[in-house]
MILUM-884204 format. One line per 3 residues: number of its first residue (from 1); for each residue x, y, z of C-alpha. Coordinates in Angstrom, 3 decimals, padded with zeros to 6 digits. Each point is the difference from the previous one (the first is absolute). Layout:
<pts>
NUM = X Y Z | ...
</pts>
This chain:
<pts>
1 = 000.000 000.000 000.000 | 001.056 003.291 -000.887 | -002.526 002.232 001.849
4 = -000.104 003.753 -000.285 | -000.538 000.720 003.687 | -000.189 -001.908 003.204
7 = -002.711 -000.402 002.633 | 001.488 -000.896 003.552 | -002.114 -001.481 002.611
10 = 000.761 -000.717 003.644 | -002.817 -001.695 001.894 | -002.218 001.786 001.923
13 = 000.488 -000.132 003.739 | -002.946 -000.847 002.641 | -000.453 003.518 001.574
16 = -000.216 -002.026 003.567 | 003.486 000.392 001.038 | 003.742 001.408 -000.213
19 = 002.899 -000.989 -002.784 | 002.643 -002.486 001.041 | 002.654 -000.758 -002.241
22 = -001.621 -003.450 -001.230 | -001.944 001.878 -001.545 | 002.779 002.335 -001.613
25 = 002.458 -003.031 -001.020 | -003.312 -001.962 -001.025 | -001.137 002.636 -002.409
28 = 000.453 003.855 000.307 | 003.738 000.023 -000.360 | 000.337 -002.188 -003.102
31 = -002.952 002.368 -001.157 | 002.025 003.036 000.489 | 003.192 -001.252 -001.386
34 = -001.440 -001.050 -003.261 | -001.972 003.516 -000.363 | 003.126 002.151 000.639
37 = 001.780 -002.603 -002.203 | -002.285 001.031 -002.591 | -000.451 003.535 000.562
40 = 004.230 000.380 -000.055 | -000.181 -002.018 -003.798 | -002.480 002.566 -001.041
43 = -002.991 -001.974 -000.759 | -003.845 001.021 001.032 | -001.087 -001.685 003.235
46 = -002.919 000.348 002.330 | 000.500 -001.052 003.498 | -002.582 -000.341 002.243
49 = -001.708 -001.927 002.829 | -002.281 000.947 003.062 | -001.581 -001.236 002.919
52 = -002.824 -003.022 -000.099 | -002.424 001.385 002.644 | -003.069 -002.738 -000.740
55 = -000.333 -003.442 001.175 | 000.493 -002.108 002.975 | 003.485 000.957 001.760
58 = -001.789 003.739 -000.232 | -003.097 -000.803 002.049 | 001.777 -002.508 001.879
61 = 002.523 002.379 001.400 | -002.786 002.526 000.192 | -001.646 -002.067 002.253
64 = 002.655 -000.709 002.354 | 000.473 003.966 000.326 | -003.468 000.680 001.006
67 = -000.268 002.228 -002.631 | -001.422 000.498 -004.138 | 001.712 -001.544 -002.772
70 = 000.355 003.596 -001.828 | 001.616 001.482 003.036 | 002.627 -003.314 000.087
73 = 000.596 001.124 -003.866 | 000.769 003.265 000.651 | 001.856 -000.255 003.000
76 = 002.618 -002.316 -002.337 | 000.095 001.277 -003.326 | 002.204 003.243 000.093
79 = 002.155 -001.918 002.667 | 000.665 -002.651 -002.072 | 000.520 002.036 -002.981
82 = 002.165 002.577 001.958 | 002.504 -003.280 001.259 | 000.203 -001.142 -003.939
85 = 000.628 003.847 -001.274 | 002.733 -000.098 002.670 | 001.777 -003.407 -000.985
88 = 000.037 001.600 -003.490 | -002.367 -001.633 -001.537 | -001.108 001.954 -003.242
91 = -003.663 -000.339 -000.447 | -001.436 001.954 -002.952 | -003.226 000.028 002.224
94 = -001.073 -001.922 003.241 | -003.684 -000.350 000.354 | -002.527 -001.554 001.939
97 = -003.107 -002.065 -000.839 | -002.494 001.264 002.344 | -000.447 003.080 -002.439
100 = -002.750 001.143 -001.811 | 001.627 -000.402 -003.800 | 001.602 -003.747 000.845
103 = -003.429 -000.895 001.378 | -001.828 001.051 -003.205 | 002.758 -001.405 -002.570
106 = -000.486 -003.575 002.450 | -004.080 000.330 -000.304 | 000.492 000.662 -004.129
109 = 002.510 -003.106 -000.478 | -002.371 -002.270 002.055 | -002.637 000.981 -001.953
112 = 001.549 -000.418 -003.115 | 000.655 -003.352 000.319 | -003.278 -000.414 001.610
115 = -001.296 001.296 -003.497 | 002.151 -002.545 -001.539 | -001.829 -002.917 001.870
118 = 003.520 -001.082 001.561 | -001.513 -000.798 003.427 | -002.663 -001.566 001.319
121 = -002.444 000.335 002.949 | 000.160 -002.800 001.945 | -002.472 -000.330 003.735
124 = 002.734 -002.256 002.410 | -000.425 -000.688 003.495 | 002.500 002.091 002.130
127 = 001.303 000.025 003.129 | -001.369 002.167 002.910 | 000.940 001.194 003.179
130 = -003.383 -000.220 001.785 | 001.948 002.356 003.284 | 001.062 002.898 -002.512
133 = -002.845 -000.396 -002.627 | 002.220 000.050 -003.210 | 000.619 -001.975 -002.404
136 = 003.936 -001.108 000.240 | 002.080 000.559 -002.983 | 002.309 -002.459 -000.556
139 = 002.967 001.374 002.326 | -002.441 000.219 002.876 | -000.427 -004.021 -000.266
142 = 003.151 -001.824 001.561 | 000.476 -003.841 000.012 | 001.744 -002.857 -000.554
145 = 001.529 -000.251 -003.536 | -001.507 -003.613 -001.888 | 003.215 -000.064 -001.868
148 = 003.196 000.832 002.452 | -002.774 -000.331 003.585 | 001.991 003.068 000.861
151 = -002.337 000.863 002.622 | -000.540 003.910 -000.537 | -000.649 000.087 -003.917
154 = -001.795 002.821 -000.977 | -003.304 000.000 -002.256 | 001.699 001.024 -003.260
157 = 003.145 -001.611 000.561 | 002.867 -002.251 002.072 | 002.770 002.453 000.571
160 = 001.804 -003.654 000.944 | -000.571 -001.811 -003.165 | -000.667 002.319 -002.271
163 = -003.066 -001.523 -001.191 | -003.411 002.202 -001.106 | -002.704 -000.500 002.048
166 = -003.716 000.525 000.549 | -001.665 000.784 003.679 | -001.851 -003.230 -000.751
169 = 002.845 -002.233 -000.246 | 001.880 001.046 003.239 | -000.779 -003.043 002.593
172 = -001.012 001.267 003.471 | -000.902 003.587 -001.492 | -000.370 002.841 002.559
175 = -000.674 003.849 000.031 | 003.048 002.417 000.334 | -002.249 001.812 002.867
178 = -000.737 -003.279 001.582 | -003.570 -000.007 000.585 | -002.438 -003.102 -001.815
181 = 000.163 -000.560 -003.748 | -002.816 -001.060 -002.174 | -000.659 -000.113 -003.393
184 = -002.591 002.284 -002.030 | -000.620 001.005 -004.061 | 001.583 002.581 -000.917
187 = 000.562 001.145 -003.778 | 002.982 000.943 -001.504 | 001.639 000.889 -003.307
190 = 002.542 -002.679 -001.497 | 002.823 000.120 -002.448 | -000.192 -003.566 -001.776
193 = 003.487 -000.090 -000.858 | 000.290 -003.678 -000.819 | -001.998 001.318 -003.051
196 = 003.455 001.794 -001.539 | 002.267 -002.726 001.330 | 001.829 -000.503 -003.280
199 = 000.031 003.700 -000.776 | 002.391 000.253 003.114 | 002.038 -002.979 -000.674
202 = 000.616 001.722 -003.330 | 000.654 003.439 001.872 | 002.499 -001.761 002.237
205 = 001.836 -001.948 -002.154 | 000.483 003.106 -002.536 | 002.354 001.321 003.081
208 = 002.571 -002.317 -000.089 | 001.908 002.783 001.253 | -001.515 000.473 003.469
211 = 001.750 -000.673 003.208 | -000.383 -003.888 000.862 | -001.635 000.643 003.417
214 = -002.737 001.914 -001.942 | -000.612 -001.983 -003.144 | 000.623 -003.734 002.640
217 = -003.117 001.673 002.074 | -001.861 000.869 -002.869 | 000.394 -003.214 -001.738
220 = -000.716 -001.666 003.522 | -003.282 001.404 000.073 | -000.707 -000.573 -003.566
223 = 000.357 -004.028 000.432 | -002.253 -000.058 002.870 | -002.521 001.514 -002.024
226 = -001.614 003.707 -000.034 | -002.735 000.349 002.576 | -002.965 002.597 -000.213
229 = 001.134 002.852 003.059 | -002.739 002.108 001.224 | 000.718 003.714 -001.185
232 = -002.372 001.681 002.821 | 000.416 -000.849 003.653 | -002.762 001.123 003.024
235 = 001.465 002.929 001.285 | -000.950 003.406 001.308 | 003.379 001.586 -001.033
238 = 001.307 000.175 -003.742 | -001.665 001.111 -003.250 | -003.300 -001.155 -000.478
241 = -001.306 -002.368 -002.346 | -001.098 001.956 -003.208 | -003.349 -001.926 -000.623
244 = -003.523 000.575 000.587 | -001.451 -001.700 003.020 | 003.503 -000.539 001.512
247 = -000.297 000.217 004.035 | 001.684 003.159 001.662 | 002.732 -002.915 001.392
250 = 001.181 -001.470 -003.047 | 002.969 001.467 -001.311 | 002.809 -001.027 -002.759
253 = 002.203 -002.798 001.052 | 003.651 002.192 001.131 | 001.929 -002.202 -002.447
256 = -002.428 001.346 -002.725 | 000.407 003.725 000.867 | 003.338 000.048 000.620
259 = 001.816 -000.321 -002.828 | -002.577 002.292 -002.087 | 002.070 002.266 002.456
262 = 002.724 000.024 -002.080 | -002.604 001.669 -002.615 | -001.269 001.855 001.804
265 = 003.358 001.228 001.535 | 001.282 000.862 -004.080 | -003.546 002.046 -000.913
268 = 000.282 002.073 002.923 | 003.863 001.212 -000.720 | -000.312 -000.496 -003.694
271 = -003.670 001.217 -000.659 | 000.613 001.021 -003.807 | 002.158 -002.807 -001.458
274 = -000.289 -003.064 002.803 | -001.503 -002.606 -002.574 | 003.624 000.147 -001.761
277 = 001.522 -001.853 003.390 | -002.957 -002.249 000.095 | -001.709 -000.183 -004.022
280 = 003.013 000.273 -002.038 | 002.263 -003.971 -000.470 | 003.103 002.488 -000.451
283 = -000.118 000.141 004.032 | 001.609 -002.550 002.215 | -002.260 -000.531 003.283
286 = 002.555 -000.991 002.394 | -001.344 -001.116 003.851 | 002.298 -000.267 002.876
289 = -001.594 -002.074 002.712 | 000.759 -002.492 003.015 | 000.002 -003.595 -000.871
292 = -003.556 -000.131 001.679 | -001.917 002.172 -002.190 | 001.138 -002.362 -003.048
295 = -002.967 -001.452 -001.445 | -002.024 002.982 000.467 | 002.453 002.109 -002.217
298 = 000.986 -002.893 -002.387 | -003.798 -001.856 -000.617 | -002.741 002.174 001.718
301 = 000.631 003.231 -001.095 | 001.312 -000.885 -003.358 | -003.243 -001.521 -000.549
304 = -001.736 002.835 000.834 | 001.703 002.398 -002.339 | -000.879 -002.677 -002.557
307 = -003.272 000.064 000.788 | -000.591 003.234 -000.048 | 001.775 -000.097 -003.815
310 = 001.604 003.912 000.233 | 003.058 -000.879 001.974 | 003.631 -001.370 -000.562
313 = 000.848 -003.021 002.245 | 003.056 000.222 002.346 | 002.848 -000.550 -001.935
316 = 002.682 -000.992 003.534 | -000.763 -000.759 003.037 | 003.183 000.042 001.909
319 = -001.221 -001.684 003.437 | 002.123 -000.245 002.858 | 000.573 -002.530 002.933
322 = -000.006 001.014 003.445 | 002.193 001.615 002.548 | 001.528 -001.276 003.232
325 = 001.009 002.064 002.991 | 002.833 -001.500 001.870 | -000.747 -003.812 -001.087
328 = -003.817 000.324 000.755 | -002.990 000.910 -002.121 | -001.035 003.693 000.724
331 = -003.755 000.063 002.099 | -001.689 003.048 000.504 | -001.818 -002.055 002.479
334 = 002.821 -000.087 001.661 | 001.867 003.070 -000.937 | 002.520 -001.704 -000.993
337 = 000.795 002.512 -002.847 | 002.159 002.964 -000.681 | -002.692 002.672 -000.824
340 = 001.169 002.695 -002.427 | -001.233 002.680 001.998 | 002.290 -001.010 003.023
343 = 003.319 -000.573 -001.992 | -000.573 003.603 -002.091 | -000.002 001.607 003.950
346 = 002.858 -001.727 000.991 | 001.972 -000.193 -003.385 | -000.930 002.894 -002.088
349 = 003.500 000.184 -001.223 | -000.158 -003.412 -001.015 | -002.529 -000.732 -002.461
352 = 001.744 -000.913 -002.734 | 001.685 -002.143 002.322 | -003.110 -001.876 000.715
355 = -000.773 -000.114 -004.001 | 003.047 -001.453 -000.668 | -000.126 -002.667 002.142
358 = -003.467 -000.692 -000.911 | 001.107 000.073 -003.369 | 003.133 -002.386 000.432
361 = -002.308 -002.495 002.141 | -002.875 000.460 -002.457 | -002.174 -003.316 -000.129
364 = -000.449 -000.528 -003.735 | 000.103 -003.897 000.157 | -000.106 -000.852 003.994
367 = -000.392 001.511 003.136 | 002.238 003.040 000.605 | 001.515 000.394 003.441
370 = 000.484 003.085 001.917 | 002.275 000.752 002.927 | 000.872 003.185 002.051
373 = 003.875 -001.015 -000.131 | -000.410 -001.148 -003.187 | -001.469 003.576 -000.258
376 = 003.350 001.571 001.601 | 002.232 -001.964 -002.029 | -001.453 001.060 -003.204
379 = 000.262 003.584 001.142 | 003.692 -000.404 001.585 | 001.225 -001.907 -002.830
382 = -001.619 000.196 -002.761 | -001.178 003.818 -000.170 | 002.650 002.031 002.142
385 = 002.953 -002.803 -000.539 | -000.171 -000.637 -003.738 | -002.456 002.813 -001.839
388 = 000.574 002.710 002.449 | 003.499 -000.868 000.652 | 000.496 000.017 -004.454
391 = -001.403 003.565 -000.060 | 001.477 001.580 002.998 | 003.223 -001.066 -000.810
394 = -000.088 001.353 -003.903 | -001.444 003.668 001.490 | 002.623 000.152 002.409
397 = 003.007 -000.974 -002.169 | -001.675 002.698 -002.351 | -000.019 002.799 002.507
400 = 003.430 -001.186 001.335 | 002.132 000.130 -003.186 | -002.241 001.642 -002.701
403 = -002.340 002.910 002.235 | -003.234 -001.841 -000.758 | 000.185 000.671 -003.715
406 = -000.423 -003.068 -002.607 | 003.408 -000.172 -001.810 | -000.021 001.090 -003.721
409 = 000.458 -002.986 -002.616 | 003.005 001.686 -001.793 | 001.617 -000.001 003.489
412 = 000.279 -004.194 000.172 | 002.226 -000.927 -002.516 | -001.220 -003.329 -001.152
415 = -003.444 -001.116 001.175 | 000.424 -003.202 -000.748 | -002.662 -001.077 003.085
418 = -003.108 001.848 -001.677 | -000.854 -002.159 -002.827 | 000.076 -003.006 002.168
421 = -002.263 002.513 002.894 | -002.419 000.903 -002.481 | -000.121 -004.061 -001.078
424 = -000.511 -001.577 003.655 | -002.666 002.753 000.492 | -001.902 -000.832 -003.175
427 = -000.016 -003.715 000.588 | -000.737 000.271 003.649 | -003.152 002.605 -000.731
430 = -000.965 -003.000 -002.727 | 000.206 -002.473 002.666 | -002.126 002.080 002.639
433 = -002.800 001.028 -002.075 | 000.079 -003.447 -001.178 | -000.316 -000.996 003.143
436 = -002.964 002.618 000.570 | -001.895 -000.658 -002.985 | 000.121 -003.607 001.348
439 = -001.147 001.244 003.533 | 003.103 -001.566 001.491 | 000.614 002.840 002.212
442 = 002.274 -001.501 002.566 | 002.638 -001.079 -003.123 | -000.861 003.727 -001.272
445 = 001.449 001.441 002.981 | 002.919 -002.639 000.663 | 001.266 001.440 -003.717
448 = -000.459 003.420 001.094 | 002.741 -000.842 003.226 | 001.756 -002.019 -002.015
451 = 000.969 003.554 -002.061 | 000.761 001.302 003.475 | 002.704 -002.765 000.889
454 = 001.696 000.192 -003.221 | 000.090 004.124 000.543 | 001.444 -000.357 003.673
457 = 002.285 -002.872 -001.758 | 001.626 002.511 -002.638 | 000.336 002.940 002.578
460 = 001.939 -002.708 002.222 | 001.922 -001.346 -002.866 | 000.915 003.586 -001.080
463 = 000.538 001.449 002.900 | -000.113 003.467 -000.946 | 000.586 001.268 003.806
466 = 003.774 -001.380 -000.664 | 000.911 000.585 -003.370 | -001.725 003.777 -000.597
469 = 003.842 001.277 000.741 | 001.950 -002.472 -001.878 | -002.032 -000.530 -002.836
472 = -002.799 002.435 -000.005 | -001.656 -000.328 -003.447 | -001.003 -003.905 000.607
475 = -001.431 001.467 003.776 | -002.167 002.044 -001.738 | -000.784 -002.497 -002.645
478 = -001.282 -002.293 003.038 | -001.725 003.216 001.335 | -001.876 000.798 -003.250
481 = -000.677 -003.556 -000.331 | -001.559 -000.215 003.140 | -001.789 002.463 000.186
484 = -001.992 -000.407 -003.408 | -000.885 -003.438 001.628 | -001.472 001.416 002.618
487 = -002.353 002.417 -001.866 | -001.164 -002.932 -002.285 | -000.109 -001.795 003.013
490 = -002.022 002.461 001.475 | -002.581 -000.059 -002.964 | -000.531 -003.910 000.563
493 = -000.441 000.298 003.535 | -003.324 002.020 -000.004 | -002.154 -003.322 -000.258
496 = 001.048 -001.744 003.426 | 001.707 003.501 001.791 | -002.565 003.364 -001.023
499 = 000.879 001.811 002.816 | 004.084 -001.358 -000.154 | -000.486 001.236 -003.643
502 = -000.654 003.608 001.032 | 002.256 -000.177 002.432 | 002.743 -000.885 -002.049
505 = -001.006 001.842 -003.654 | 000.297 003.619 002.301 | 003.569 -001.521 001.591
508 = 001.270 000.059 -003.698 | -002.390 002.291 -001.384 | -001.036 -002.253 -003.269
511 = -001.043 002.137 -002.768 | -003.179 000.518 -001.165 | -001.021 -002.477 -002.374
514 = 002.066 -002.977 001.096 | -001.694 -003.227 -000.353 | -000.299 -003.617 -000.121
517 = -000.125 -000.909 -003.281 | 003.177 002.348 -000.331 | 002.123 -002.870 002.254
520 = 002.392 -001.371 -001.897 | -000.064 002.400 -002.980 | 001.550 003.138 001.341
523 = 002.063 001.598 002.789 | -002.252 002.265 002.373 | 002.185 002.414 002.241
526 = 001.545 002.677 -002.597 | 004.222 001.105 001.225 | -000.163 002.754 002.243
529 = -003.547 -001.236 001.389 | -000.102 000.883 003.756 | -000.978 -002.422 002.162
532 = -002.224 000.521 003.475 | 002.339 -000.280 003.047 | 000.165 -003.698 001.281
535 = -002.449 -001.116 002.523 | -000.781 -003.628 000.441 | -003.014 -001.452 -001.303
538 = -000.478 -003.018 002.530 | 000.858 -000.042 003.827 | 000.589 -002.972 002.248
541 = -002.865 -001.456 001.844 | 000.844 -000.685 003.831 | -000.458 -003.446 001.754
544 = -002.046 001.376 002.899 | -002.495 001.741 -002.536 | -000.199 -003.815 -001.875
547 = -000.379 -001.967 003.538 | -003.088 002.560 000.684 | -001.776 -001.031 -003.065
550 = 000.628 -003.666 001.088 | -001.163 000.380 003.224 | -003.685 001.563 -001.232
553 = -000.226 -002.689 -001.855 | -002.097 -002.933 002.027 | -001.736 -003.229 -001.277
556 = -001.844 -000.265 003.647 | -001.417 003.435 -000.694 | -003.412 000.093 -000.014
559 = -000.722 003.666 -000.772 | -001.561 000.480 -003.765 | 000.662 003.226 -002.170
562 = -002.711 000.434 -002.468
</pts>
């Protein structure tokens, strides 16, 4: 595919609690990467994601607060999208779907496919909760799964196992809120998928190229067989059914609304031209997500866009596994988590810090694994002892011997090192936005410090600090050399390091007009350019500021933070 712009999804985020960085290493970092990836090349993207403010975690968490669902929403929203503006992540827009426009954009999809016959109206007994008088979606029903007998399954599906269930098939079914279940008819709206089954098998087998987690659990579900999946849910909270003699508590099933969000999310910041991202088959529809929201992005809503017949499909889904924290799964239960909003108050100097080890941990085929030493080494090592250590050392030396001024090219005598500079850097750029384009970003970002060794390697090797009195031409050759790697360097580093990158472009002032696709095809820092005066761009993280972290950190904890 050789689209003409890009359309960059992240998945929406249940407006019931706070960021943790499983959630940035599962999907809003690889996001961000990719978008400023493809910003820095030039090409037309459109980033965007928001908040998913409908469904059951919403009223769930409402409920345990003692207070509405909307003000749960709004309480979360700008806090959540405050802690991803602050990690740097570069949302074109961040909206919500609670609002007005997404509700009526949800109503007019539903009812398109309603006009389209593609569900039908089936009467099904449901379960009750004869204490609470509601009917119990299917996450209010807990039991024992038939397949695994994990023994707290929930009605829609064994978080154990895996498997896709229906409240009916749990053994020893009970209510979430504990009080008597029966059964009663209830009517609601269904999505007959088995009735497109070999339309999807088609859809998923045209993407050979899709990440093997995604395209396994895809396939997985496609052997068992497509099952119809009710599209409306008893609810007093989310947007109504569309139809005539709907009841007041029947609203759209969340998995239904929420990805129209993405829609909806596009018309409201691109009101004029928005059907180009989501009419027009020169776009690529790109959705970063967790590895749980799989077959919702990779069957269900596919389908839908299908149904509907005005939409292109998703062309990638690049899923992700989960993250550990310090050998355990993290549990908001259990607050076993680091929450974004905690870590930007006690390391706001250290964000890119946190993205790069996010980044160099990044679950693309397992579980990632996160560690607050691991943390510290990353910073110690990696950031102030190889990157910052590479730059420092070049603006110093500059300053030292040459008054902070670039030397001029007539000045060097032979410059025998450039061609082979300019090669490395061209084949090493090749290699990351290979890399990139193949959503590898872990291998993108090993390249990157790979570029970083071999620049610390040549300033070693050279040694300009002892030879810019005995043989000063080849010192400034290793200067000049140096320091157009770093502003090249500099370029490539915006992706994983944004606020590094501005950092370091005002340390040696890169001109105006520098960029990536420039790497590898030119020199950037003009003789006689005047560089900022040194100041390191990393600082060492102390133990006793790592052993606090540690010590928050309890699996006995019982406290929850939602």
């Amino acid at each position: 595919m050789n689209p003409d712009r890009y359309l960059v999804t992240a998945a929406l985020l249940y407006a019931n609690g706070a960021v943790h960085i499983g959630h940035l290493a599962g999907c809003y970092l690889p996001a961000d990467i990719y978008t400023r990836y493809l910003r820095a090349r030039g090409r037309e993207v459109l980033f965007l994601s928001g908040t998913d403010e409908h469904g059951i975690p919403i009223t769930l968490a409402a409920r345990e607060k003692n207070i509405s669902p909307r003000e749960l929403v709004d309480s979360y929203h700008d806090s959540i999208k405050e802690s991803l503006r602050s990690f740097g992540i570069s949302f074109d827009i961040f909206d919500r779907t609670s609002s007005k426009h997404h509700h009526q954009t949800a109503s007019d999809f539903f009812l398109k496919l309603h006009e389209k016959d593609c569900f039908e109206s089936l009467e099904t007994q449901q379960f009750f909760d004869e204490k609470e008088g509601i009917f119990l979606a299917d996450r209010y029903v807990r039991g024992v799964c038939p397949v695994c007998s994990y023994e707290d399954a929930y009605g829609d599906q064994c978080e154990k196992c895996g498997r896709s269930l229906s409240p009916q098939e749990l053994l020893e079914p009970r209510s979430l809120f504990g009080g008597p279940l029966s059964e009663r008819k209830t009517t609601h709206w269904y999505l007959p998928m088995h009735r497109w089954q070999k339309e999807m098998e088609s859809y998923v087998k045209d993407h050979s190229h899709w990440k093997s987690n995604v395209k396994g659990q895809c396939l997985s579900w496609l052997a068992e067989g497509l099952r119809s999946r009710a599209m409306t849910r008893d609810l007093d909270w989310g947007v109504p059914v569309p139809l005539p003699g709907a009841s007041r508590d029947k609203v759209l099933y969340v998995w239904f609304d929420a990805p129209i969000g993405y829609i909806s999310a596009t018309q409201k910041y691109r009101p004029k031209d928005w059907e180009r991202f989501w009419k027009d088959e020169k776009t690529c529809l790109i959705h970063f997500i967790g590895k749980d929201n799989i077959v919702f992005h990779g069957l269900i809503f596919p389908l839908m866009l299908s149904l509907h017949g005005e939409y292109i499909l998703p062309h990638h889904i690049p899923a992700n596994e989960f993250l550990n924290l310090e050998g355990n799964k993290i549990s908001t239960s259990k607050n076993w988590a680091v929450w974004l909003s905690d870590f930007l108050e006690t390391f706001p100097e250290n964000v890119d810090t946190l993205r790069y080890v996010l980044c160099a941990n990044m679950p693309e085929t397992r579980d990632g694994h996160f560690t607050w030493k691991g943390f510290q080494t990353a910073q110690n090592c990696d950031l102030v002892g190889v990157l910052g250590n590479f730059i420092h050392r070049v603006m110093v030396l500059t300053w030292k011997h040459l008054d902070g001024k670039v030397p001029h090219s007539h000045d060097l005598g032979t410059q025998e090192n450039l061609p082979d500079l300019l090669k490395r850097l061209s084949a090493e750029k090749e290699k990351i936005e290979r890399e990139l384009d193949g959503f590898h970003f872990k291998n993108a970002l090993s390249s990157f410090m790979n570029l970083v060794r071999w620049g610390n390697h040549h300033l070693t090797e050279q040694s300009p600090w002892k030879t810019i009195n005995t043989n000063p031409q080849q010192a400034k050759s290793c200067l000049y050399f140096s320091l157009q790697l770093s502003a090249s360097l500099c370029i490539l580093s915006e992706p994983f390091l944004p606020f590094t990158y501005e950092k370091w472009k005002n340390l040696i002032r890169l001109p105006e007009g520098a960029d990536w696709d420039q790497v590898g095809k030119k020199i950037f820092l003009p003789g006689a350019h005047t560089l900022s005066k040194p100041s390191h761009l990393f600082t060492p993280i102390e133990d006793s500021l790592i052993q606090t972290q540690i010590d928050k950190l309890s699996l006995k904890s019982s406290s929850r933070r939602t």
